[in-house]
C-alpha positions as CSV (number, residue, x, y, z in Angstrom):
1,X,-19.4,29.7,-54.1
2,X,-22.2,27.9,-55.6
3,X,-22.2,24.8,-52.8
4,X,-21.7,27.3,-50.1
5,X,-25.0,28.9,-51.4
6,X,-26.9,26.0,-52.1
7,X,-25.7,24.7,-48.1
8,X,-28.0,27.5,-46.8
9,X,-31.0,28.0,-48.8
10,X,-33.2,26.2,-46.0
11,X,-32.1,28.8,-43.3
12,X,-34.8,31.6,-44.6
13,X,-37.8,28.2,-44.1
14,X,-36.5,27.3,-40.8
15,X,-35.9,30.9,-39.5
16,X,-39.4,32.0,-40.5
17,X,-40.8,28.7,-39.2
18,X,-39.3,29.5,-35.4
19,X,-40.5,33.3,-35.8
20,X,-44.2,31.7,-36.3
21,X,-43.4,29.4,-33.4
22,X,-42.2,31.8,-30.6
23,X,-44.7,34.9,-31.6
24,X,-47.4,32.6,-29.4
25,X,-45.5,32.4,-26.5
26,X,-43.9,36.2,-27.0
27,X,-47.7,37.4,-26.7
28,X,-48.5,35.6,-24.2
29,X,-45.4,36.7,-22.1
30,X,-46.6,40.2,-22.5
31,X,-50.0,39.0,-21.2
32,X,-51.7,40.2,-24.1
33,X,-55.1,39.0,-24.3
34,X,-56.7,35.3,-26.1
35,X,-58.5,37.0,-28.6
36,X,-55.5,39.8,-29.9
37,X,-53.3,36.7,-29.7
38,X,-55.4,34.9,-31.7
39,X,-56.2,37.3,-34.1
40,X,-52.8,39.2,-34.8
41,X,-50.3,36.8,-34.3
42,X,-52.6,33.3,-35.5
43,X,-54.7,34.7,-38.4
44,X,-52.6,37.7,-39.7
45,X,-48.7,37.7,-38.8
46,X,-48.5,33.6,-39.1
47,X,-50.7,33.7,-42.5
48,X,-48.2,36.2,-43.9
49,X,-45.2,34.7,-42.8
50,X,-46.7,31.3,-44.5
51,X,-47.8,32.6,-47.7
52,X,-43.7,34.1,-47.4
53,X,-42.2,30.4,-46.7
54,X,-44.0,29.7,-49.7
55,X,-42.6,31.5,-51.7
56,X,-39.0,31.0,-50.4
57,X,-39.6,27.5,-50.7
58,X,-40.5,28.2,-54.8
59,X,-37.7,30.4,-55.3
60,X,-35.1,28.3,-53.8
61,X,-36.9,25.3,-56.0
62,X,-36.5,23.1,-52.3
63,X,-38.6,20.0,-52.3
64,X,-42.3,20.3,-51.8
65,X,-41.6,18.2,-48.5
66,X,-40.1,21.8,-46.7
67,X,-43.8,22.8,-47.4
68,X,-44.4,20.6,-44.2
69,X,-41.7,22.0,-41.8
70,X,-44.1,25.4,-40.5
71,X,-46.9,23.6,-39.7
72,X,-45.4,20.7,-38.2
73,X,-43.2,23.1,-36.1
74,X,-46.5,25.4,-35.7
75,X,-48.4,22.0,-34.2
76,X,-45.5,20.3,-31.8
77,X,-44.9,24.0,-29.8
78,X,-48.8,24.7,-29.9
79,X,-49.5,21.3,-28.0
80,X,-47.7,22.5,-24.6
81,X,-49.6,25.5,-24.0
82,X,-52.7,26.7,-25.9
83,X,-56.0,25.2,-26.9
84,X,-56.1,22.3,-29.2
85,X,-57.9,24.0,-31.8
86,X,-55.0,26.3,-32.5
87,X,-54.0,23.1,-34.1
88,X,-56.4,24.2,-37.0
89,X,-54.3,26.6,-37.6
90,X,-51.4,24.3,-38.8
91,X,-53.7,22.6,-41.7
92,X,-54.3,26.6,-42.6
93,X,-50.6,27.7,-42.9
94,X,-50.5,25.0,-44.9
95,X,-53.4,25.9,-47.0
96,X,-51.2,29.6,-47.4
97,X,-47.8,28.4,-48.2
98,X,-49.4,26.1,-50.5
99,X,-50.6,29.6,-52.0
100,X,-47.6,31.0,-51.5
101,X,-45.9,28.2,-53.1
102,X,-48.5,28.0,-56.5
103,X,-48.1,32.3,-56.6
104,X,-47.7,32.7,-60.3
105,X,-49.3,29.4,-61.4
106,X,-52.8,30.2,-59.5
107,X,-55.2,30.8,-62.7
108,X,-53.7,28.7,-65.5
């Protein structure tokens, strides 16, 4: 049971990394404005989910290399429809599941 565990850890990374990839497009099917995008889905729903990959990332003890997967997803489905400097916004979900990922080791 242990290998058939240890086959899936990475699903929870890869699942949350699509969510934070296809909430973009989702909003913008629904024709919700730039600036709600921006703001809900970019800077609070994305954040959270990052600073939760993080985490998951910790938990499962994966390599520090799965710490790359969200943002480099984020980045390559950004490029085909939104402004470049949603880019940014790779570098900071980075920044958060770097956070996420440091959680109990923050002030020692």
């Amino acid at each position: 049971m242990k290998k058939l565990s240890a086959k899936y850890e990475t699903v929870p990374v890869v699942f949350w990394s699509l969510i934070s990839t296809i909430l973009p497009y989702l909003f913008s099917f629904l024709k919700i404005s730039i600036v709600w995008r921006v703001g809900l889905v970019f800077m609070i729903i994305n954040v959270i989910i990052s600073y939760h990959v993080g985490k998951i990332i910790k938990q499962n003890q994966l390599s520090r290399l799965w710490l790359l997967i969200l943002p480099s997803i984020f980045c390559v489905a950004i490029l085909f429809k939104f402004a470049n400097y949603n880019l940014l916004f790779g570098l900071v979900y980075l920044i958060f599941e770097i956070f996420g990922y440091m959680s109990k080791q923050m002030y020692r």
